[in-house]
N, C-alpha and C positions, 0 to 999 in steps of 0.2 A: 496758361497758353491756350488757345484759341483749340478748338478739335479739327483736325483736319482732315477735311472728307475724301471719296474716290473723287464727287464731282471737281472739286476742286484743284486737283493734282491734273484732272484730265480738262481741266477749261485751261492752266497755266499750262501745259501741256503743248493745246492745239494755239496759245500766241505765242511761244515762243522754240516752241520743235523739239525743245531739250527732252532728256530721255528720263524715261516713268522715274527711278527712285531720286535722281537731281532735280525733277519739279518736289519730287515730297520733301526733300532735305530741306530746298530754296523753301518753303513752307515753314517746315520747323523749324527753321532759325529765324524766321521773320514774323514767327506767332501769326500765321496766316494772313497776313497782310498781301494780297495778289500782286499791289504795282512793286511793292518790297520786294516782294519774291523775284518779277522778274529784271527788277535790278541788281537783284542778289548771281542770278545767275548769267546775266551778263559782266557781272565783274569779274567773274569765274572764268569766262572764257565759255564758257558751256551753251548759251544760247548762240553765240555766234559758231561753233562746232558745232552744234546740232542743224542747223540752219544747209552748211556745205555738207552735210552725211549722206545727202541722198543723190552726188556728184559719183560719180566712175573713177574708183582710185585705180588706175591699172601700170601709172609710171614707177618711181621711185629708184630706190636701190635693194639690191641684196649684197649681205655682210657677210666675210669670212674670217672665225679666226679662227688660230691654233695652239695648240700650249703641250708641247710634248705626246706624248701618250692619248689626249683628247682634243677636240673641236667642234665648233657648232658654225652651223649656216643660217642666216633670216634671210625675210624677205620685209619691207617695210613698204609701204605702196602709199603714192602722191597722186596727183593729177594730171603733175606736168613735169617735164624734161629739165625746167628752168629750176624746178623745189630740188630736183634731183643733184643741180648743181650748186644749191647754197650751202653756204660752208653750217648753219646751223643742224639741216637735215642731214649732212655726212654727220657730223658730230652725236650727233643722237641716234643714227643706224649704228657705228661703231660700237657707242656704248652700249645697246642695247645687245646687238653680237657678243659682247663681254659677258651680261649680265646672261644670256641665254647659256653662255657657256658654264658659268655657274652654277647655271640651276639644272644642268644635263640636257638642254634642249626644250624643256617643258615651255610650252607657251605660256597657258597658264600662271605656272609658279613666276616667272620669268614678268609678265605683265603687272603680277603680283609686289615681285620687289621694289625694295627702294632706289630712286635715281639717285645717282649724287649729287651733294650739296643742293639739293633741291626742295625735300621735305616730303616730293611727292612721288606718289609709283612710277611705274612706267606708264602704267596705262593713263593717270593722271597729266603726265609729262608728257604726253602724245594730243593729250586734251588740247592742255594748254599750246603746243606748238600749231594746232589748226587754227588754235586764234589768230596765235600771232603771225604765222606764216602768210594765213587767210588763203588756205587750198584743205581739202577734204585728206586724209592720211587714216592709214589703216596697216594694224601691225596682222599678217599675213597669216604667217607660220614659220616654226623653227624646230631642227633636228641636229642633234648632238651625235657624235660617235664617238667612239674610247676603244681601245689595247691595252690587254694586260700588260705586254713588253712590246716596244716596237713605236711606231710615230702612224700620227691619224695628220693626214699632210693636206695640205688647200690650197687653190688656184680660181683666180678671178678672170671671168672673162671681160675685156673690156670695161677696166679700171679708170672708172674716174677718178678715184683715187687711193692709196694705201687698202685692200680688200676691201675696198666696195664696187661693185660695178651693175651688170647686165646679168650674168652669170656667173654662177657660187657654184664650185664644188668641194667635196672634203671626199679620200679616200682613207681606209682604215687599210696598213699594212702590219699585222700580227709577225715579229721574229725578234732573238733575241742579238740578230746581225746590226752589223756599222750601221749609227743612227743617222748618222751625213747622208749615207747611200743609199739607206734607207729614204731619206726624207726628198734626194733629188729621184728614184725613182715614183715615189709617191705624187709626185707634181707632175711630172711626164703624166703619170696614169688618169691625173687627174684633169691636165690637158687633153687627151684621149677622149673620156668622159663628158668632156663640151663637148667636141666635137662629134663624135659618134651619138651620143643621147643615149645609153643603154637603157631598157626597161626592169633588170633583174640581176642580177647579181650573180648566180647560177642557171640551170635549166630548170629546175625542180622549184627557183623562184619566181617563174612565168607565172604571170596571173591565167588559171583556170578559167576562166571565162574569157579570156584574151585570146588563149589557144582555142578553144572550143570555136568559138567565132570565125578563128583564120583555118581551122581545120575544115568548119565546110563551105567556106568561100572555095580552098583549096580543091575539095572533092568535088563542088560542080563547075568550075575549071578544070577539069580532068574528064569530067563527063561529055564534054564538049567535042573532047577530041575523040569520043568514036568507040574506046579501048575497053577490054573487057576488064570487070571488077578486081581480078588479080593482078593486073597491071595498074590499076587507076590507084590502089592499093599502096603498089610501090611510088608512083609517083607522086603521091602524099607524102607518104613517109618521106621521100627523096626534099620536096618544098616545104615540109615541118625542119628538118634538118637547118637550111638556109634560112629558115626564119630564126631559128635559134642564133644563128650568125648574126642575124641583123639586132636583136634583141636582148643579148644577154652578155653581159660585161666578156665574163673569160671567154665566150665562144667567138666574140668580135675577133677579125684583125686590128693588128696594133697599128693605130695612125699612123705611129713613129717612125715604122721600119717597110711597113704594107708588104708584112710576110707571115709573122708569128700571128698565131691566137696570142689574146692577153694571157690568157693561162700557162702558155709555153715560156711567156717573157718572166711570169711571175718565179715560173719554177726554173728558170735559168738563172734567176736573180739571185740565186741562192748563191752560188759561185763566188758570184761580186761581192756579197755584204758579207759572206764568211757563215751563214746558218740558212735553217731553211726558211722559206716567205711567203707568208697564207695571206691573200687578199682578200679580206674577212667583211667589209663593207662598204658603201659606198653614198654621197648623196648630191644627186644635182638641182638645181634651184635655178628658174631661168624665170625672170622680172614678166610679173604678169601672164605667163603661161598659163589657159584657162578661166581668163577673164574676160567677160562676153563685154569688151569697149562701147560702150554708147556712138552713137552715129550722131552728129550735130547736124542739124539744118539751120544752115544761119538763116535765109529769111525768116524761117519762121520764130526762128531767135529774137532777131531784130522786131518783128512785126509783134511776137507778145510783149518785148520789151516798152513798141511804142504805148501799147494799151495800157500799161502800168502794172 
């Protein structure tokens, strides 16, 4: 077999976009023959994925599932609102939500495993679906939660279809009470959770550098108004208070009722399901959050397009 150099993985490389170790494979299996190579990896599907890679995946879906005691949430990211409605890409976010649940959440591992009846990974299976789909897709992120006794419960926001939607959440309810009661309070909470958007879980799980930030926005908003240091003092403390409101799961009001903290509704719950009820974790996932969307100029679309 032929030796196959760096130039050469990086001449096959810059025709056909595909990514560094698939030009060397497309190489090795073709004894360095270059037009071989890059028919090799358009057969693959690879040159034409590599080709839409550097498109703005920011649509798609996000996947929830559940299975007693544990659940995982994805995020799978497309181009467009129309891939987000083909029954192939629901089909491959579901399973892939399965396959994450398996592996505890791990991206990773999870991108790792096998698809079914397929022969090839996930991330292989993602390859090939950009082919065929013909739109740019990109597997996001995924997080898994578990209870030793008690149900980890999910709720989708604006379901296209059976858990997939806009919006993923999973809450963990830790207790050894009624699993029904369990499991319909967990979806309320997890309704709550879309809607409110909490950042923390407790107070003590504020990000440190989140508060530090609103503490002295807060202090030179207090200095505004005039008031001496022992007063400006308290009313910090007073708008750290209310931020934790706004910020942290148990300190929220409850959607539900728009009376209880969630921490009162938790420790009420106890009543109902027959033990006590520790709201142990929580994760929400909202489609594209964080992703800087490319802005389109069609003229100028159109007018590179006339140039060729």
């Amino acid at each position: 077999m032929s030796q196959i150099s760096a130039s050469m993985v990086k001449d096959l490389r810059e025709q056909t976009g595909a990514g560094m170790m698939d030009c060397k494979k497309a190489l090795a299996e073709t004894a360095g023959d270059m037009e071989a190579a890059v028919d090799w990896l358009r057969t693959k599907g690879l040159a034409a994925a590599a080709k839409k890679a550097g498109r703005v995946a920011s649509d798609g879906l996000v996947a929830v599932v559940t299975e007693g005691t544990k659940g995982a949430v994805v995020e799978i990211n497309a181009e467009t609102d129309f891939v987000a409605r083909n029954e192939t890409f629901q089909g491959f976010v579901g399973e892939v939500a399965k396959i994450a649940l398996a592996n505890d959440g791990d991206a990773a591992k999870t991108l790792a495993a096998g698809y079914p009846e397929t022969g090839r990974t996930v991330e292989e299976q993602l390859t090939h679906n950009i082919a065929t789909i013909g739109e740019n897709m990109s597997f996001r992120r995924s997080i898994a939660l578990s209870v030793t006794d008690g149900v980890v419960a999910g709720y989708v926001h604006s379901a296209t279809a059976p858990g997939l939607g806009k919006i993923g959440v999973l809450v963990a309810l830790e207790s050894t009470g009624d699993k029904a009661k369990l499991e319909a309070l967990g979806k309320q909470i997890a309704m709550h959770v879309a809607a409110a958007r909490p950042e923390a879980l407790t107070v003590d799980d504020v990000d440190a550098s989140n508060l530090e930030r609103e503490r002295v926005v807060l202090i030179e908003q207090a200095r505004e108004s005039g008031k001496p240091d022992n007063i400006i003092e308290k009313m910090v403390e007073g708008r750290i208070r209310k931020y934790y409101e706004e910020v942290v799961l148990l300190e929220q009001v409850y959607v539900v009722d728009g009376e209880n903290k969630v921490k009162k509704v938790v420790e009420n719950a106890a009543a109902d399901v027959g033990a006590p009820v520790s709201l142990t974790g929580f994760v929400r996932f909202e489609l594209g959050e964080g992703i800087e969307k490319k802005e389109e100029d069609f003229a100028a679309e159109v007018a590179a397009a006339m140039k060729g």
